[in-house]
Backbone as CSV, one residue per row, in Angstrom:
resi,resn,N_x,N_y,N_z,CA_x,CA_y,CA_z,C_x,C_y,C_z
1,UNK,15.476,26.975,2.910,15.123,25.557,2.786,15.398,24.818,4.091
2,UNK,16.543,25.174,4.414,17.228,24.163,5.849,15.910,24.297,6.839
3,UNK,15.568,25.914,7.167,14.672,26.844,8.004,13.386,25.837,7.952
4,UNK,13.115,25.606,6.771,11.394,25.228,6.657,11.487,23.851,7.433
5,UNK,12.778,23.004,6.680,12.735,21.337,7.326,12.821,21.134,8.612
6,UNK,13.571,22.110,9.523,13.879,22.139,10.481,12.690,22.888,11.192
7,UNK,11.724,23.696,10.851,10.934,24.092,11.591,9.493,22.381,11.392
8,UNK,9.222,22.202,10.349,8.407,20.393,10.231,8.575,19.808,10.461
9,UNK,10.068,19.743,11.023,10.736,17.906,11.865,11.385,18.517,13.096
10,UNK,10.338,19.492,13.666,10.686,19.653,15.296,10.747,18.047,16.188
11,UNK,10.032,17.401,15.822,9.913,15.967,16.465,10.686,14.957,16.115
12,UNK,10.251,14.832,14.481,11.390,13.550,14.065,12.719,14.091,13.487
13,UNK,13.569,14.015,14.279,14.465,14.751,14.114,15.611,14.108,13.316
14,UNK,15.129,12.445,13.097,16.113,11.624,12.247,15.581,11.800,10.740
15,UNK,14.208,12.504,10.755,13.898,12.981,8.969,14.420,13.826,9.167
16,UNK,14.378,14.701,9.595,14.707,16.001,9.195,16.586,16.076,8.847
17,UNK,17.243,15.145,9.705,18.778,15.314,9.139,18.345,14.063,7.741
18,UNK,17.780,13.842,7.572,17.717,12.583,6.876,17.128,13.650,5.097
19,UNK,16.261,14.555,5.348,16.384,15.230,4.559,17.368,16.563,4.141
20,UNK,18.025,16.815,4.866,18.876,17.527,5.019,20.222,17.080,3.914
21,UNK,20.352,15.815,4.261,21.193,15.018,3.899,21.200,14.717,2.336
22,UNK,20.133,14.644,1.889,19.397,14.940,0.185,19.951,15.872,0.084
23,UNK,19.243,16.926,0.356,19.506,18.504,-0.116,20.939,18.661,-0.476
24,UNK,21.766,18.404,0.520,23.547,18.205,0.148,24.078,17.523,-0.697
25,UNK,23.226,16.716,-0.903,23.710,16.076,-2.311,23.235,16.432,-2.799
26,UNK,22.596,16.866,-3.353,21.326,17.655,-4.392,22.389,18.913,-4.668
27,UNK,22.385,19.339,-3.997,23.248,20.642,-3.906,25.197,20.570,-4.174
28,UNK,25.417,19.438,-3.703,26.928,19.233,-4.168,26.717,18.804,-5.621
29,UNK,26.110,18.291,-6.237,25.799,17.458,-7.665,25.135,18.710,-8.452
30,UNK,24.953,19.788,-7.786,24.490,20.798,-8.918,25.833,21.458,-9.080
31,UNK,27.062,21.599,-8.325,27.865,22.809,-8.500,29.159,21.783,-9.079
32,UNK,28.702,20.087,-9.191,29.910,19.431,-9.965,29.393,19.609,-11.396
33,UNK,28.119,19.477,-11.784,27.487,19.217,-13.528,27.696,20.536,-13.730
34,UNK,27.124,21.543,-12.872,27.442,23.372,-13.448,28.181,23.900,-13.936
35,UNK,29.815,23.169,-13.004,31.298,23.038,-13.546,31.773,22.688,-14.911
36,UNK,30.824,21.719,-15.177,31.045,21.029,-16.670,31.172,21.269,-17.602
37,UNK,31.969,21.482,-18.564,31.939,22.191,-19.884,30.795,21.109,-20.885
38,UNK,29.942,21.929,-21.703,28.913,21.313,-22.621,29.035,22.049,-23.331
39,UNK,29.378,21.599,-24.694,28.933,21.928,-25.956,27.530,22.351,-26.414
40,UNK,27.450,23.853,-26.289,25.996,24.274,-26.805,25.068,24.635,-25.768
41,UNK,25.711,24.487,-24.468,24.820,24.358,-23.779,25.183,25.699,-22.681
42,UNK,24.924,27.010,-22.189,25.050,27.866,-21.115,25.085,27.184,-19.737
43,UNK,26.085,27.727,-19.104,26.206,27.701,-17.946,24.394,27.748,-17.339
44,UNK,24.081,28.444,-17.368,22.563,28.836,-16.870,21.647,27.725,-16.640
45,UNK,21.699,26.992,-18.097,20.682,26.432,-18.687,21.181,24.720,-18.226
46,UNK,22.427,24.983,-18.524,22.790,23.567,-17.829,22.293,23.639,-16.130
47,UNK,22.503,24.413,-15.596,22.129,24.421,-13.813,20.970,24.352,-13.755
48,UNK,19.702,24.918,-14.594,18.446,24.795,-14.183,17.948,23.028,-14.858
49,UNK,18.644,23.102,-15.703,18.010,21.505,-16.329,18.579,20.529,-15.470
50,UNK,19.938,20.799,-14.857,20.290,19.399,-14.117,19.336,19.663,-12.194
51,UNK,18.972,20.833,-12.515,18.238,21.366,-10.879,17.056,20.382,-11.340
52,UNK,15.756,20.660,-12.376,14.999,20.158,-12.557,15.235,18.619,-12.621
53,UNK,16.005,18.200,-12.890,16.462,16.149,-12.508,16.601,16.178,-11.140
54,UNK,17.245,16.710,-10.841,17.765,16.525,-9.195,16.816,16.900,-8.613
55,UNK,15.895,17.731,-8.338,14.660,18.024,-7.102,13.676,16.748,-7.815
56,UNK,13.333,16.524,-8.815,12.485,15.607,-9.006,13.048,14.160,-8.617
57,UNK,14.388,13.864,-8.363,14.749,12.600,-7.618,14.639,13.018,-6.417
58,UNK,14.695,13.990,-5.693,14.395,14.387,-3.993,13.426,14.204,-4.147
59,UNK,12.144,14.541,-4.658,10.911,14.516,-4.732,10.062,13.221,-4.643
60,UNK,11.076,12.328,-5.396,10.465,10.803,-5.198,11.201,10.286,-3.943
61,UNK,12.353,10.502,-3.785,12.575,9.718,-2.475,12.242,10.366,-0.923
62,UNK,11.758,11.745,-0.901,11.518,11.755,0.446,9.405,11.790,-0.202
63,UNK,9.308,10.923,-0.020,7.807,11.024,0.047,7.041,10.188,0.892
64,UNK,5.980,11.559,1.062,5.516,12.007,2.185,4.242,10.449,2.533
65,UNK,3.922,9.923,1.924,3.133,8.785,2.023,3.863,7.709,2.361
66,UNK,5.044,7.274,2.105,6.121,6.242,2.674,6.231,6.953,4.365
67,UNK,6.399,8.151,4.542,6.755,8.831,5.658,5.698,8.405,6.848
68,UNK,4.480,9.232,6.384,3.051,8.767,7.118,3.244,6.882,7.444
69,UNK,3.474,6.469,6.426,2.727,4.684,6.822,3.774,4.232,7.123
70,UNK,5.351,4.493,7.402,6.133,4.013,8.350,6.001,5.083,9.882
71,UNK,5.691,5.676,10.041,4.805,6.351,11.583,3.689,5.454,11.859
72,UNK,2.763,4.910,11.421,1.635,4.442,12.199,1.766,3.059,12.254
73,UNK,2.402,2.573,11.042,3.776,1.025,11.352,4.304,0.675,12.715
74,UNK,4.768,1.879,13.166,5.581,2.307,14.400,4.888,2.508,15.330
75,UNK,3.630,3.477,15.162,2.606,3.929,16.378,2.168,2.597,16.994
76,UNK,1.441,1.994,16.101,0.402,1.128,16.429,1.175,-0.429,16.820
77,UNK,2.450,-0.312,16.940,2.937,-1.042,17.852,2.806,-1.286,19.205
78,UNK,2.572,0.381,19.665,2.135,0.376,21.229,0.967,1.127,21.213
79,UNK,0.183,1.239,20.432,-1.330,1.837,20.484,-2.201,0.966,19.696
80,UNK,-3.718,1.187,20.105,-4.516,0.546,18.978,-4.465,1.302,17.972
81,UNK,-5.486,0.882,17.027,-5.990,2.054,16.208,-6.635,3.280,16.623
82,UNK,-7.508,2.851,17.746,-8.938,3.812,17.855,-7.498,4.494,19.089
83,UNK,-6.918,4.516,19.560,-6.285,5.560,20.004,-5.318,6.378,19.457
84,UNK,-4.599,5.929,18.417,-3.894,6.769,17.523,-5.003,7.932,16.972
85,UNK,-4.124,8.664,17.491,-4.629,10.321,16.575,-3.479,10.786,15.219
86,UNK,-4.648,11.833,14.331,-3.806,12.512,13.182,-2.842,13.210,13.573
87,UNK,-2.673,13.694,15.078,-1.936,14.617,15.194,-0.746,13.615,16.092
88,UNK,-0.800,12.242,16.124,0.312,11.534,16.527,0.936,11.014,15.605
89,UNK,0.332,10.828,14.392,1.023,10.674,13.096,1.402,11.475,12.629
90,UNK,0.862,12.878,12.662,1.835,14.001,11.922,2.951,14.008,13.136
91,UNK,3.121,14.394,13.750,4.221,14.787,15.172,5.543,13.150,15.071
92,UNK,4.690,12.191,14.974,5.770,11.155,14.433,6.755,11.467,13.415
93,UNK,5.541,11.803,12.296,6.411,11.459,10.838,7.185,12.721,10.812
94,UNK,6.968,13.849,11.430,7.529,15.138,11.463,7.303,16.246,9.747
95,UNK,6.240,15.780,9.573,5.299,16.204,8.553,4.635,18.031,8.939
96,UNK,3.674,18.057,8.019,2.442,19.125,8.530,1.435,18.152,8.155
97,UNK,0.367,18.564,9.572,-0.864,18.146,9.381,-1.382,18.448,8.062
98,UNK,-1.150,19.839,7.357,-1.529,19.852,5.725,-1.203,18.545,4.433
99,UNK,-0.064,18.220,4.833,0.072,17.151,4.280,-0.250,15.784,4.256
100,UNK,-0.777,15.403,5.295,-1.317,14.542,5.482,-2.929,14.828,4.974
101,UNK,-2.977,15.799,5.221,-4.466,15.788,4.683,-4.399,15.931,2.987
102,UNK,-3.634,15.924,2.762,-3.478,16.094,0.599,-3.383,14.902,0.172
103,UNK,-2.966,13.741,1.266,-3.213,12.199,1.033,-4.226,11.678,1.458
104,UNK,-4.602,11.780,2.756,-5.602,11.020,3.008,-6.840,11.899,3.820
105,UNK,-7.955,11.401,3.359,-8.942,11.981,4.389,-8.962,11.800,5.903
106,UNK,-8.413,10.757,6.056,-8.345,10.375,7.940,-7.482,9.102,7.646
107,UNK,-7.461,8.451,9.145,-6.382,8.344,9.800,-6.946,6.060,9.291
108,UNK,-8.045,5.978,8.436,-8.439,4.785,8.532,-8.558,4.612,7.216
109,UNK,-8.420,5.779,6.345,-8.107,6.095,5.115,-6.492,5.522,4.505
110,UNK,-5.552,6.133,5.410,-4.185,5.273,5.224,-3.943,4.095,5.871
111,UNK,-4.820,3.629,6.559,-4.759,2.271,6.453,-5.547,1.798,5.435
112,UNK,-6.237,2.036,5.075,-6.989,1.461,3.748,-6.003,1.464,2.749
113,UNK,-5.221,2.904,2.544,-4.014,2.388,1.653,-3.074,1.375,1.349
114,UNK,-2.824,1.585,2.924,-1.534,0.637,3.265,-2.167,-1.018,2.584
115,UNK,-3.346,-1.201,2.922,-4.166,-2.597,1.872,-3.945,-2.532,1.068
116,UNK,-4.244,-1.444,0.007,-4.230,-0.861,-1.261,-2.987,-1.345,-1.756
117,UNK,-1.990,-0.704,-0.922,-0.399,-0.617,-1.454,0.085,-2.037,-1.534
118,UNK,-0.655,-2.993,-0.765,0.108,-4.428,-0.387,-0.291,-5.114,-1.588
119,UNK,-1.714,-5.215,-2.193,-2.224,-5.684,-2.670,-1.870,-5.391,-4.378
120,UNK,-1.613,-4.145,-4.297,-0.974,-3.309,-5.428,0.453,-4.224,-5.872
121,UNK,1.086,-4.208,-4.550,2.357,-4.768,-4.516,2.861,-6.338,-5.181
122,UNK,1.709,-6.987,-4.922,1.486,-8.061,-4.721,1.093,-8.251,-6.479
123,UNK,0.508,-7.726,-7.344,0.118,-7.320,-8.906,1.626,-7.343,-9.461
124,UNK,1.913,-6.136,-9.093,3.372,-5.942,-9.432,4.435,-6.890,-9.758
125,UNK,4.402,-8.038,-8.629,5.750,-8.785,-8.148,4.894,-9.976,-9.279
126,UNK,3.958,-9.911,-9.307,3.876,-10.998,-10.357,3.236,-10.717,-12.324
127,UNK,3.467,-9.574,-12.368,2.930,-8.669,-13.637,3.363,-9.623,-15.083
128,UNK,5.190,-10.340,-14.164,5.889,-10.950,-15.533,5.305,-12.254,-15.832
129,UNK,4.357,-12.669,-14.874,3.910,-14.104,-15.462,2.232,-13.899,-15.245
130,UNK,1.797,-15.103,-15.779,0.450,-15.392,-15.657,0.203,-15.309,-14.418
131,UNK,-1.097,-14.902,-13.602,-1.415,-14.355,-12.423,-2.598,-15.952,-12.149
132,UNK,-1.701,-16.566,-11.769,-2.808,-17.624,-10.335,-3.773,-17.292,-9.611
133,UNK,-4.891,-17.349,-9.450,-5.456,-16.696,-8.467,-4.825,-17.219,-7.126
134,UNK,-5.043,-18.153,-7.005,-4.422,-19.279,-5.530,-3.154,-18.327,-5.237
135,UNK,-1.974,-18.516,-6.228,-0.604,-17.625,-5.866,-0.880,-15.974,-5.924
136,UNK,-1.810,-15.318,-6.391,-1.854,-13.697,-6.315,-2.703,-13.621,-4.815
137,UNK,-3.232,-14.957,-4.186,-3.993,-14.791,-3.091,-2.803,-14.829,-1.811
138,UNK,-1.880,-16.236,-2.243,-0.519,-16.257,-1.014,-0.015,-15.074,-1.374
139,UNK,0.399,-14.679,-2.340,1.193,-13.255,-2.269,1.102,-12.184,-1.359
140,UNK,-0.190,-12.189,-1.605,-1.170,-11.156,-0.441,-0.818,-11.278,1.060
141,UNK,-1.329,-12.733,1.556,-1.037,-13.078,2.511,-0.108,-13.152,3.160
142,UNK,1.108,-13.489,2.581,2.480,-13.393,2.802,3.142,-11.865,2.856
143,UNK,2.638,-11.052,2.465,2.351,-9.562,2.806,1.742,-9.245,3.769
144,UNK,0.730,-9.426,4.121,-0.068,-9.068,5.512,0.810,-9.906,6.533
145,UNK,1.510,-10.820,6.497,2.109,-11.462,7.543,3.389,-11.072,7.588
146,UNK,4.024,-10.458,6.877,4.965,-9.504,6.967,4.887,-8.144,8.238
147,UNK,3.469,-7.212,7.675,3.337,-6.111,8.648,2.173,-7.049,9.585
148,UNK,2.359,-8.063,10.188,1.205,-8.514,11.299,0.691,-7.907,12.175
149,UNK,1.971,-7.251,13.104,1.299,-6.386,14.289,0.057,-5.309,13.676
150,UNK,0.419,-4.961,12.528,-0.254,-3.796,12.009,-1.592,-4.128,11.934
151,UNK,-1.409,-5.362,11.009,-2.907,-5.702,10.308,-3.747,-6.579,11.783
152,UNK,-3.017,-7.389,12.813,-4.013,-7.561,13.871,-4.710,-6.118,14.592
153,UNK,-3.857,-5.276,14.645,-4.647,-4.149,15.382,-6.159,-3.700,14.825
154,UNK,-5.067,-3.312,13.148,-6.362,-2.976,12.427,-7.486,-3.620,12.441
155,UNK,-7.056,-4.652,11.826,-8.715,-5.455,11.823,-9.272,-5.801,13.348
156,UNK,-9.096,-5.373,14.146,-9.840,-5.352,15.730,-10.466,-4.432,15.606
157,UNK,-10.682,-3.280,14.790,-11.186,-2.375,14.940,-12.308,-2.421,13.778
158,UNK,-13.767,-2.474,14.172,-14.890,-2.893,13.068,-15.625,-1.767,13.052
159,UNK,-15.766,-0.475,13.200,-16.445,0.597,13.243,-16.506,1.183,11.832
160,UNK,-17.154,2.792,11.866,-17.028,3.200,10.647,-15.917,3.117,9.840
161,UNK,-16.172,3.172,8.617,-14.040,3.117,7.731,-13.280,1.924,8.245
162,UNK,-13.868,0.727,8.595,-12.947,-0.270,9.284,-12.472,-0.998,8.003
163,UNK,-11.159,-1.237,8.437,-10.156,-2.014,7.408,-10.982,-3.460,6.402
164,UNK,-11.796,-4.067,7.388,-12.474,-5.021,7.161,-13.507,-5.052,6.106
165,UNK,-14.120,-4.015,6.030,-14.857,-3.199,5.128,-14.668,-3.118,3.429
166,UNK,-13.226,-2.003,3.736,-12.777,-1.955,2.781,-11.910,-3.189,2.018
167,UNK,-11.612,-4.177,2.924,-11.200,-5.551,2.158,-11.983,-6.261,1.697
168,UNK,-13.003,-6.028,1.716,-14.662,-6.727,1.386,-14.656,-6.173,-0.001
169,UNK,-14.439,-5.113,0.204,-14.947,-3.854,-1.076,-13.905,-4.573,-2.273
170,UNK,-12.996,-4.616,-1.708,-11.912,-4.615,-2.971,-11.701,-6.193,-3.539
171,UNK,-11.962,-7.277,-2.501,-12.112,-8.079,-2.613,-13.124,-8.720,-3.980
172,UNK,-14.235,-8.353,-3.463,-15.424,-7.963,-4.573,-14.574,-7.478,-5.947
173,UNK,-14.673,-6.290,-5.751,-14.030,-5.849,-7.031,-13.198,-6.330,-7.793
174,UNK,-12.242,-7.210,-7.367,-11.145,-7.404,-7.931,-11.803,-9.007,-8.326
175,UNK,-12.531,-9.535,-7.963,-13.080,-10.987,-8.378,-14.065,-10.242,-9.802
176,UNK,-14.738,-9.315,-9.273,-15.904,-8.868,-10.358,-14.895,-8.961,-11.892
177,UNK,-13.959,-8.378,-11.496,-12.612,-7.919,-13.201,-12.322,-9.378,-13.969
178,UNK,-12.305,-10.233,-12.715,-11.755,-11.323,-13.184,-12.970,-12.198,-13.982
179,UNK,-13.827,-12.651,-13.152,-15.129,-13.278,-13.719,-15.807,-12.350,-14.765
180,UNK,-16.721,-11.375,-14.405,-17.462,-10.833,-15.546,-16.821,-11.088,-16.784
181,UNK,-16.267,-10.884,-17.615,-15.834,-10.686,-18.629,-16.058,-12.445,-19.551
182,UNK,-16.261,-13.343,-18.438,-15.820,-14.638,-19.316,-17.217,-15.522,-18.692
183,UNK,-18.377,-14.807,-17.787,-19.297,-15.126,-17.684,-20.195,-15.927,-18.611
184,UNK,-20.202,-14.504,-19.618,-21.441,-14.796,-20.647,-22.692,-15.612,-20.551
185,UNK,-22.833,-16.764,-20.460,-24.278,-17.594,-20.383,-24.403,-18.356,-19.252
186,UNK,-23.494,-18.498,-18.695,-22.410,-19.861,-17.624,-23.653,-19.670,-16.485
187,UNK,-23.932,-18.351,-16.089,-25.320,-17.993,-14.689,-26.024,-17.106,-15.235
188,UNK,-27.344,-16.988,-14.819,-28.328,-15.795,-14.699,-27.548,-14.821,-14.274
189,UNK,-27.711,-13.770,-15.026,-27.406,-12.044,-14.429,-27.867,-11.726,-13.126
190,UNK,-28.710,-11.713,-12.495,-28.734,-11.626,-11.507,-28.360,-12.257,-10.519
191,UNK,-27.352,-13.635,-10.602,-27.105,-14.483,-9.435,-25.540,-14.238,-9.287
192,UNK,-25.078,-13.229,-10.741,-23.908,-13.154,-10.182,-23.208,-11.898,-9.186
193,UNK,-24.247,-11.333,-9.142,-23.580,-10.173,-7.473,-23.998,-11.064,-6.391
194,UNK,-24.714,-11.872,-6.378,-24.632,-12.908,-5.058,-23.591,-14.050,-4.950
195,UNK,-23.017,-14.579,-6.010,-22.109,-15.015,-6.131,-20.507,-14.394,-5.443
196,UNK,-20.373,-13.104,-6.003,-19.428,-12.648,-5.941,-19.268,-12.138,-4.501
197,UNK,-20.674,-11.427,-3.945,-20.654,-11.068,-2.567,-20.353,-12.220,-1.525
198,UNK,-20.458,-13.603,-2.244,-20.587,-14.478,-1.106,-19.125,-15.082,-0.946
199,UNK,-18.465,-14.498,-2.113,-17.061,-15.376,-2.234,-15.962,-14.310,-1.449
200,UNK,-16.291,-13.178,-1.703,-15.726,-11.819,-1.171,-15.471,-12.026,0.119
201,UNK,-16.813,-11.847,0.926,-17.615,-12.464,2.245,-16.425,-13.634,2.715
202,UNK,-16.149,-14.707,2.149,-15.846,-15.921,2.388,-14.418,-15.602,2.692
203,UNK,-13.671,-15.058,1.155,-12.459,-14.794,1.420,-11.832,-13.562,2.389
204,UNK,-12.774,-12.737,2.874,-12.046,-11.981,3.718,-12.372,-11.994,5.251
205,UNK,-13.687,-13.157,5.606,-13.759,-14.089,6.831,-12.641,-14.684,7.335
206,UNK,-12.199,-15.730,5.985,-11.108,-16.398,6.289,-9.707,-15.938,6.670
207,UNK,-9.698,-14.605,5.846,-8.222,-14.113,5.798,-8.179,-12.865,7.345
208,UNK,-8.864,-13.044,7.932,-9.148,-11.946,9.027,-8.907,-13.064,9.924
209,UNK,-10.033,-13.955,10.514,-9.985,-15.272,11.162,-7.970,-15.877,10.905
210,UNK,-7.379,-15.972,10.434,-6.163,-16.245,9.881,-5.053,-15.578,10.630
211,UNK,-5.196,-13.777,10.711,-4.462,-12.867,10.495,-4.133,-13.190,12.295
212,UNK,-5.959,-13.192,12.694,-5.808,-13.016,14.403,-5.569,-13.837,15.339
213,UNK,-5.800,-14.691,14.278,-5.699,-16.346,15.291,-5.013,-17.415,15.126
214,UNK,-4.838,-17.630,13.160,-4.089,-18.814,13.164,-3.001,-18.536,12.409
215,UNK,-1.927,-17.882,12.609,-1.319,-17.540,11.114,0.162,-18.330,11.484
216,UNK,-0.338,-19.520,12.096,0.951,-20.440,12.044,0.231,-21.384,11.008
217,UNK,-0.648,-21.187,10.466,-0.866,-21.899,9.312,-0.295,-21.540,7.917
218,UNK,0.278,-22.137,7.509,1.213,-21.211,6.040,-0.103,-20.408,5.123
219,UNK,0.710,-19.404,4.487,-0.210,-18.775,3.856,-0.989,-19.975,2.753
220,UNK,0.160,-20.686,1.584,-0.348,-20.877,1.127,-1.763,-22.376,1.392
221,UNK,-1.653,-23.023,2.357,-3.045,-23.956,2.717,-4.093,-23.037,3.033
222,UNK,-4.018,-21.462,3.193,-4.989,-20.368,3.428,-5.838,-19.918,1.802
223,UNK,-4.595,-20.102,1.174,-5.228,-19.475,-0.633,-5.742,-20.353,-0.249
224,UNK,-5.616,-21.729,-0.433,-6.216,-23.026,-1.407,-7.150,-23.033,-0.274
225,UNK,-7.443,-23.112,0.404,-8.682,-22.837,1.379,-10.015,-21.741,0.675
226,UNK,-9.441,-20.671,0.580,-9.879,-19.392,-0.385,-10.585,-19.753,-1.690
227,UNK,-9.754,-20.419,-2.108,-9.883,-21.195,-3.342,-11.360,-21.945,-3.656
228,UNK,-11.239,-22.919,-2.464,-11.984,-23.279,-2.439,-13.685,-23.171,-2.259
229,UNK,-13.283,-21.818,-1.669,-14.832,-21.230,-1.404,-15.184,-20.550,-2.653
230,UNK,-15.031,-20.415,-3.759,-15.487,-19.986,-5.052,-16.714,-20.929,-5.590
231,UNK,-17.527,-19.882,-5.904,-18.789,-20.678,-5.951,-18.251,-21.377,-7.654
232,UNK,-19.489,-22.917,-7.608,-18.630,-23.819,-8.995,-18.636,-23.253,-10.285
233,UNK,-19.795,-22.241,-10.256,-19.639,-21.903,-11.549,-18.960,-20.574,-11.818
234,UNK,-17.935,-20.575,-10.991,-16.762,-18.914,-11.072,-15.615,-19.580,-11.237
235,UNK,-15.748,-21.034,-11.178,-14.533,-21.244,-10.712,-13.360,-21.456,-12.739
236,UNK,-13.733,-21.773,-13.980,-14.033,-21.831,-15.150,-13.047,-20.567,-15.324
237,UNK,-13.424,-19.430,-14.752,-13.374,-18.038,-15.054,-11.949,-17.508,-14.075
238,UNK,-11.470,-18.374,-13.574,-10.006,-18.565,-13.037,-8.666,-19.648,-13.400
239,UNK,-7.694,-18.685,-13.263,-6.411,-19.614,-13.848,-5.816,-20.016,-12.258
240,UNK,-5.852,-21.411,-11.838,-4.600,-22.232,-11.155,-3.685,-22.769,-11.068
241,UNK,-2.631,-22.099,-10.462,-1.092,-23.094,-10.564,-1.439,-24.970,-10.223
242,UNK,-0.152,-25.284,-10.544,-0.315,-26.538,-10.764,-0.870,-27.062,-9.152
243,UNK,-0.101,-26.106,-8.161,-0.464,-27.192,-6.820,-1.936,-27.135,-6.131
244,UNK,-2.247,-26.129,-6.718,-4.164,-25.792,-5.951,-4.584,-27.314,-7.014
């Protein structure tokens, strides 16, 4: 085991003691529960059942997708995008290139995540209450202005797989979940993918324009900006906090 980590974190050599460092506990915590007297239970059977808890908590905390997107966090501090390579993110994170490829197809792919994950994040932190659009929009924002350096690089970069793209995409999508459903008669069927494309369009103009240029503007006069570009008859089909 030591052999394998130590031959994958030839480079990052603070994972590799950093996983190392698991394993020892992993490994001291199997030979204290093994010790244990249990009623009913074999020596044997107790070591493989408390092994199976314990590698599956190693398993969640060294993972390999937290690993990757704090490396290109880091890279693209002093690189763009279009010069970062897969093989400067594997050699960072002190990974195998195999692994990186079991997550992502390329290198514009985990940044698409890293959107994914913020935006994900951003669901999450507000799951316990009613979801604002205006406040699930600052949430966001206040996330992207968190990793800034990251997200200005990215979005400089407009080519194939560009970040910009895929915020369009999801953008869309995630308005489509919200409206469709409470549509019903309110527009013609056909005016509402132009609707939605144009609000998508709107909100991820603004939030790009924002990221690169003005983001001494608080996030939230950016939602309610956002907000505002919802065409009138979508707007019915959204819940607002009191201050939008």
């Amino acid at each position: 085991m030591i052999t394998i980590v130590e031959h994958v974190s030839k480079v990052n050599y603070r994972a590799s003691f950093k996983m190392l460092q698991y394993i020892t506990l992993v490994l001291t915590e199997y030979e204290k529960e093994a010790n244990k007297a249990k009623d009913n239970i074999s020596y044997t059977k107790n070591f493989i059942q408390e092994k199976e808890l314990k590698w599956g908590i190693l398993m969640t905390r060294i993972n390999a997708k937290e690993i990757f997107t704090e490396s290109i966090l880091e890279l693209i501090k002093k690189k763009s995008l279009q010069e970062i390579t897969v093989t400067n993110i594997v050699e960072h994170s002190g990974l195998s290139r195999q692994s990186f490829y079991v997550h992502y197809r390329d290198k514009y792919d985990l940044v698409n995540q890293i959107y994914d994950d913020d935006i994900n994040r951003a669901i999450n932190d507000l799951q316990s209450f009613k979801i604002y659009i205006d406040i699930f929009i600052e949430v966001i924002l206040e996330g992207m202005y968190d990793k800034l350096p990251f997200y200005v690089k990215a979005l400089e970069y407009t080519g194939q797989n560009a970040l910009m793209h895929h915020m369009k995409d999801v953008a869309y999508q995630t308005h489509a979940e919200i409206v469709l459903p409470h549509m019903n008669n309110k527009m013609p069927q056909q005016k509402i993918p132009y609707c939605l494309n144009y609000h998508a369009n709107c909100a991820i103009i603004t939030t790009i324009d924002w990221v690169i240029n003005n983001t001494y503007v608080p996030p939230r006069e950016v939602a309610s900006m956002i907000v505002e570009s919802i065409p009138r008859l979508m707007k019915p089909c959204y819940s607002f906090s009191k201050y939008c």
